[in-house]
N, C-alpha and C positions, 0 to 999 in steps of 0.2 A: 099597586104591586102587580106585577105579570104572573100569568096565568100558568100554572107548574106545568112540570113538563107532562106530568098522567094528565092534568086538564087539555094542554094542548093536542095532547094523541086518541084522545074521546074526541074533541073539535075534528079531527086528520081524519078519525074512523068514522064518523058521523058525514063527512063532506066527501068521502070515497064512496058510502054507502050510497048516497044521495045519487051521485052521479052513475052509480051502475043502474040505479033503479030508470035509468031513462032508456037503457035498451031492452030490448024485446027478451034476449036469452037470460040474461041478468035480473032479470024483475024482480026476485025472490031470494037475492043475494041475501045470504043469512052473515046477522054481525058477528057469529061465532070466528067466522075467518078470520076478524081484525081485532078477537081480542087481548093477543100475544102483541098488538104494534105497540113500539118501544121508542121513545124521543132522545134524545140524551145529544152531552158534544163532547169533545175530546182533545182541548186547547195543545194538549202536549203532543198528538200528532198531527191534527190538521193545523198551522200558524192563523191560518184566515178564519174569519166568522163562517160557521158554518153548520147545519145541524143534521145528523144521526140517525135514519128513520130505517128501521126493522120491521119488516112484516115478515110473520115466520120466519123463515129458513133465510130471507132474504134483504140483502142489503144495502141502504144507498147514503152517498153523501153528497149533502147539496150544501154549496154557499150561497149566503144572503148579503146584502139589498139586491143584487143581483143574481136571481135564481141561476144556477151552472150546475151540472150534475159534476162531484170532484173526481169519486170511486164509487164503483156497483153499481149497481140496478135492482128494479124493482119489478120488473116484469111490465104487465096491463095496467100497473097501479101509477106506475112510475109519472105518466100524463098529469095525474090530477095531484101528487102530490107537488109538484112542481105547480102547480095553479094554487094550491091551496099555502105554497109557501112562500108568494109573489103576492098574497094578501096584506094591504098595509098591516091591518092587525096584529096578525101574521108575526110580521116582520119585526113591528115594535119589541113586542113579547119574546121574539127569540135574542133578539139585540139586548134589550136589559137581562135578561140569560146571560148570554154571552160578557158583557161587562160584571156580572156578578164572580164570574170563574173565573178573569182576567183578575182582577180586585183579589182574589181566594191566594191566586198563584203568588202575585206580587207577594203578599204577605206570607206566603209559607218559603222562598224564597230570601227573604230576610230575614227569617230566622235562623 
């Protein structure tokens, strides 16, 4: 089974934290800032695979297996969440997501 969406946005928050801690001004980056980030997707307005990522105030949409930013931005973040969602694993996990919502539709559609 794939890893929910709150597991995969503690994995996003944990792999942004990581990577600020590699510069000098950033060192002390507190995870308080990332613990509003938000995963989700939204088949009925994006048609393509695609996943949903909120950091505060701030918003972006990226499609997979081929990372592409669709709508919004993320600011400084924006970099590495695009890295972190070009991860195979990544990617599996949001693809059976994705077919899970696809499967949900068909079936509320037929009724």
């Amino acid at each position: 089974m794939a890893k929910s969406f709150n597991d995969l946005a503690y994995d996003l928050r944990d792999f942004i934290v990581d990577k600020h801690a590699n510069y000098r001004g950033l060192k002390h980056m507190s995870l308080q800032r990332y613990n509003n980030l938000n995963i989700s997707m939204n088949s009925k307005r994006y048609g393509q695979q695609h996943v949903i990522i909120k950091i505060g105030i701030s918003e972006g949409v990226f499609s997979f297996p081929y990372v592409n930013k669709m709508d919004g931005g993320l600011g400084m973040d924006e970099r590495y969440v695009m890295q972190w969602i070009g991860n195979d694993a990544v990617i599996q996990a949001l693809t059976e997501h994705w077919k899970v919502i696809k499967l949900l539709e068909l079936e509320q559609d037929e009724k």
